[in-house]
N, C-alpha and C positions, 0 to 999 in steps of 0.2 A: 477613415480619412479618404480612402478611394473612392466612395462617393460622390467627393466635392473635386470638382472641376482646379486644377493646378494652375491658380489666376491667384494673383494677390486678393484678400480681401478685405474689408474694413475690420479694424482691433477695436473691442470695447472693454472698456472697466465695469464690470457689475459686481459693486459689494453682496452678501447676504446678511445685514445687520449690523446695528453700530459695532457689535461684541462677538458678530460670528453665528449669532443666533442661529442662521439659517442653515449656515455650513456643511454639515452633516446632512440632511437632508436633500438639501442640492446636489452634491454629490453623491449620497446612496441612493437618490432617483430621480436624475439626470435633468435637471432643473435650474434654472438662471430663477433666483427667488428674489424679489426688493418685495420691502413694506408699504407705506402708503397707505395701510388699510381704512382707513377712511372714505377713500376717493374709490368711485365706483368703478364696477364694467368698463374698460374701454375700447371693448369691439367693436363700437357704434363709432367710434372717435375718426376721422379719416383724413385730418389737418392737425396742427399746432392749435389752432384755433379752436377747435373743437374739444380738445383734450381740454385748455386751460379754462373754458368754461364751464366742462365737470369738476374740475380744481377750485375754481371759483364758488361754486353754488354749493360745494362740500363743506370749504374753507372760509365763508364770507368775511371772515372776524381779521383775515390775515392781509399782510401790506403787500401792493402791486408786486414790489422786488419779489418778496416771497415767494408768491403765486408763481408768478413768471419761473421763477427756479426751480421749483416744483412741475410744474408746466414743464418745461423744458427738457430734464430727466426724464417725465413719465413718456412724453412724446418720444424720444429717443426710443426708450424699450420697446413700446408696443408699434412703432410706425417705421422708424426709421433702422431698426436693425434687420439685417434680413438672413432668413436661409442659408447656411455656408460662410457668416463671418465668425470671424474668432474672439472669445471672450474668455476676457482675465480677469479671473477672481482671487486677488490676495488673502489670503487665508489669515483669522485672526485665531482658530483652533488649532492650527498646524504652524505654529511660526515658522519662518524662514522658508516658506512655498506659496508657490501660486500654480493656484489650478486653471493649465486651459484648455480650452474647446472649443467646438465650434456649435452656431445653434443650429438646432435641427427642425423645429417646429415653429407655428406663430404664434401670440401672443394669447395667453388666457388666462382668466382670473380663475384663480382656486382655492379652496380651501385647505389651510397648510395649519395640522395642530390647534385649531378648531377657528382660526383668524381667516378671514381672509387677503389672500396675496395676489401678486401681480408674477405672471409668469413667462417663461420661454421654454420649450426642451431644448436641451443642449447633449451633446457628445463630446462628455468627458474623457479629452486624448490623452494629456498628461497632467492629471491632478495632483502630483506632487512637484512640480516643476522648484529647483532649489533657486531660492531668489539669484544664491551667487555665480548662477548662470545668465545672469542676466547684467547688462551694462548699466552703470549707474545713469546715465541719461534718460532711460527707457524707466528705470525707478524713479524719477523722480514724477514722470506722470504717473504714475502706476499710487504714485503719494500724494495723489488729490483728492481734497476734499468732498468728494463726490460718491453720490450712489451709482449716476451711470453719467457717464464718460467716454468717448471717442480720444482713441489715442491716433496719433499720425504724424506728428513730431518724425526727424531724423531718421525718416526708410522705415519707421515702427511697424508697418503690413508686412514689408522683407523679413524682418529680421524677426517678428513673434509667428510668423510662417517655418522661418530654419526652427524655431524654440518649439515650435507644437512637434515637426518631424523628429524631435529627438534628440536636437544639438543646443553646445552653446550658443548665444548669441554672441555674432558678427560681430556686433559693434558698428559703428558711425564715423568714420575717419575722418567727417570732416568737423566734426564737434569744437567750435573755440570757445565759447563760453556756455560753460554747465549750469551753472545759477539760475538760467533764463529757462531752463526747457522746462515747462509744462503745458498743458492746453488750456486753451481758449475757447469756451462754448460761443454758442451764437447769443447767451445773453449775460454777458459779460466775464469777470474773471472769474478763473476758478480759484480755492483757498488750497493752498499745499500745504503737507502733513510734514512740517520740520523735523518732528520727532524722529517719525519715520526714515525721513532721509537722512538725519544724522545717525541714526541706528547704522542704517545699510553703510555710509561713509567707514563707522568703526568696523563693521563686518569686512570690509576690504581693505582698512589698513592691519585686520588682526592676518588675514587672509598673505601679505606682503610681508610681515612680520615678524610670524608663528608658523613656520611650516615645520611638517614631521615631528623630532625628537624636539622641538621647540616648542610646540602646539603642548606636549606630554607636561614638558617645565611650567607652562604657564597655569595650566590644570594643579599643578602641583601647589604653585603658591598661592592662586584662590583656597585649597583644604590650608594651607598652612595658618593662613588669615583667615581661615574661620576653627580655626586651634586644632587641627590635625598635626598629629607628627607625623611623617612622609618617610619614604621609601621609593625613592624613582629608579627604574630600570634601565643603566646604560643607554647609548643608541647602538641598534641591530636587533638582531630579534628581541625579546622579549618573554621567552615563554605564555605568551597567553595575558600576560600581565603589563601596565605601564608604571602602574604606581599601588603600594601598600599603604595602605592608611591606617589611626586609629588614634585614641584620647589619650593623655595622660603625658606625663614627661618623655616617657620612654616610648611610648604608642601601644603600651599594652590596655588598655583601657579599651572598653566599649562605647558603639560599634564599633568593629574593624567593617573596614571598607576594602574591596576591589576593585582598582580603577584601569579599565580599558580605553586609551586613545588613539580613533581615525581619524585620519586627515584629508579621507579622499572625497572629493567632489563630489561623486553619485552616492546617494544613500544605499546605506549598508542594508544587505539582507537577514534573514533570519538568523541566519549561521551564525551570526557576527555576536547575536545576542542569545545565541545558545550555545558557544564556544565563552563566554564569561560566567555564565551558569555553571560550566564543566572547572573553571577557572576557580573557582567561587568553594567550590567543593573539595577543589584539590588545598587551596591554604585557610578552609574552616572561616571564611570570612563571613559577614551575617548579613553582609550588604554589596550591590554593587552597583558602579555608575560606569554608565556605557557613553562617551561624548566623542559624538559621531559628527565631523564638520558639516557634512549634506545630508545629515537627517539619517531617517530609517526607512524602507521601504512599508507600505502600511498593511503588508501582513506583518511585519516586523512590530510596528507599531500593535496593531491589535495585541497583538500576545505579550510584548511590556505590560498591555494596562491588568494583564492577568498576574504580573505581579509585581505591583506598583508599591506595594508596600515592605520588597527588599532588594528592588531595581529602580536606577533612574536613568533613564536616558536623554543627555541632551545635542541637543543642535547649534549649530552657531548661534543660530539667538538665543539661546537657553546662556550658553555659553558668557554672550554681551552681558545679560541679565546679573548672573553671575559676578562678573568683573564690576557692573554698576557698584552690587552691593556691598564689594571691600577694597574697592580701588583706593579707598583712602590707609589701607595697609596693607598693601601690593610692594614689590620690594622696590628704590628708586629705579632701576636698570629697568625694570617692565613698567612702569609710568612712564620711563623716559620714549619706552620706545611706545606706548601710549597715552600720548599727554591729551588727558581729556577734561574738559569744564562742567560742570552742571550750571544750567541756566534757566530764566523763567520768560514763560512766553505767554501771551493769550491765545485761545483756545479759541478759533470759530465756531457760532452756535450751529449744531447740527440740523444739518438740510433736511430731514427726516424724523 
């Protein structure tokens, strides 16, 4: 980061794929990745103009708006982002993070897994950035429909500057209506990701909610409603343990379960998931769930997936996910204090 000059600089959105595709790669070799791949080279492009004519002559089958939109993103990436801004990439492989950076290089077309792509190098600062470091306002642009995006909304340069150095975000004190904030490209609106922002909404009322030995209880009565009998561990220490689980009337039944819960903001280190291992051993359990509110750090991460098949770890979005699936036998006290609806929306068709 001591590279780049301590000037505010423009914040961008760049997804890597509808589903993430790109993610891993992006971040294991240091790349801002969109698709496109149809639409040629645009190191010859050196206007708006110019881009949307290779879009065009790729694309001839597709409607002005289209174009234009298309157009518009790809100019973005290859013309208007430069050297030393910062970009936000919502992670669809890593829920609950967003990875940012800053770019480092200009734009080139490459070949990524035998396609080809449209690229940036970037300097990946902090790619696991836990969303709930982040103010809902600043999420809801970060929830647009968009492959690439200029965020700038409410001091966004300030405040995803304090978030790359390493802290939470600030916030925006002077925010009165939240509904409203998203961006605005130069060719016309952008579509917001409801879903998304109603996620993140529940992420911050569990977060209001469920803190400490409360976070443990509600852990609790998801296994209950998925027909665990339970064993919760007073509040205060806990030896190592939050919660005993297991099948049957009594809970002797298989799997027994070991259940560990954090509640702390920063993802937890290795320790955290080799002290449940140690846990694991001491009461013969044959399984265990590690639910970490801000995630795992991702050497933590690497070594769950070495053993994925008698550890699970989740994260607050793991967590929502979770509650999606038996909210409807959630006990009333925990529905009351999350009263939530299922609803149906339509889906914008994807800009890519």
């Amino acid at each position: 980061m001591s590279a780049y000059k301590e000037v505010l600089r423009p914040v961008w959105l760049v997804r890597a794929g509808q589903h993430g595709g790109d993610e891993a790669i992006a971040l294991g070799e240091g790349l801002a990745i969109i698709g496109y791949s149809e639409i040629p080279d645009l190191s010859s492009a050196s206007s708006f103009e110019d881009v949307l004519e290779l879009v065009r002559n790729a694309r001839p089958e597709d409607s002005p708006s289209r174009l234009r939109n298309w157009s518009s993103q790809l100019a973005a990436f290859a013309l208007r982002i430069q050297q030393g801004d910062i970009v936000a990439l919502p992670l669809k492989t890593s829920t609950g993070k967003v990875a940012l950076g800053r770019i480092a290089g200009p734009y080139k077309q490459a070949t990524i897994a035998g396609e080809k792509r449209h690229t940036r190098k970037v300097e990946w600062i902090r790619p696991d950035t836990p969303r709930t470091d982040i103010e809902q306002d600043l999420l809801y642009s970060l929830g647009a429909f968009m492959t690439v995006c200029r965020i700038q909304r409410n001091d966004a340069e300030s405040r995803f500057a304090t978030l790359i150095a390493g802290e939470p975000d600030p916030g925006f004190a002077e925010v009165t209506d939240k509904t409203t904030l998203h961006e605005e490209p130069r060719e016309g609106k952008v579509e917001i990701n409801l879903t998304e922002i109603a996620h993140d909404q529940i992420v911050k009322r569990l977060r209001e909610r469920f803190q400490k030995h409360d976070l443990a209880r509600l852990v609790e009565a998801i296994l209950q409603a998925d027909s665990y009998h339970t064993k919760l561990s007073p509040p205060g220490p806990d030896g190592g343990v939050d919660i005993l689980a297991g099948r049957g009337a009594l809970g002797l039944d298989g799997p027994s379960l070991c259940v560990q819960v954090k509640s702390q903001e920063k993802p937890a280190d290795v320790s955290v998931f080799r002290a449940l291992q140690g846990t694991m051993q001491s009461f013969s359990a044959d399984r265990g769930l590690l639910v970490c509110w801000g995630g795992v750090t991702a050497p933590t991460e690497k070594e769950a997936r070495q053993h994925y098949f008698n550890i699970r770890v989740w994260d607050a979005s793991d967590l929502v996910k979770a509650i999606y699936r038996v909210y409807d036998r959630l006990p009333e006290e925990i529905q009351a204090d999350l009263p939530l609806k299922p609803v149906w929306m339509i889906v914008p068709e994807d800009d890519e």
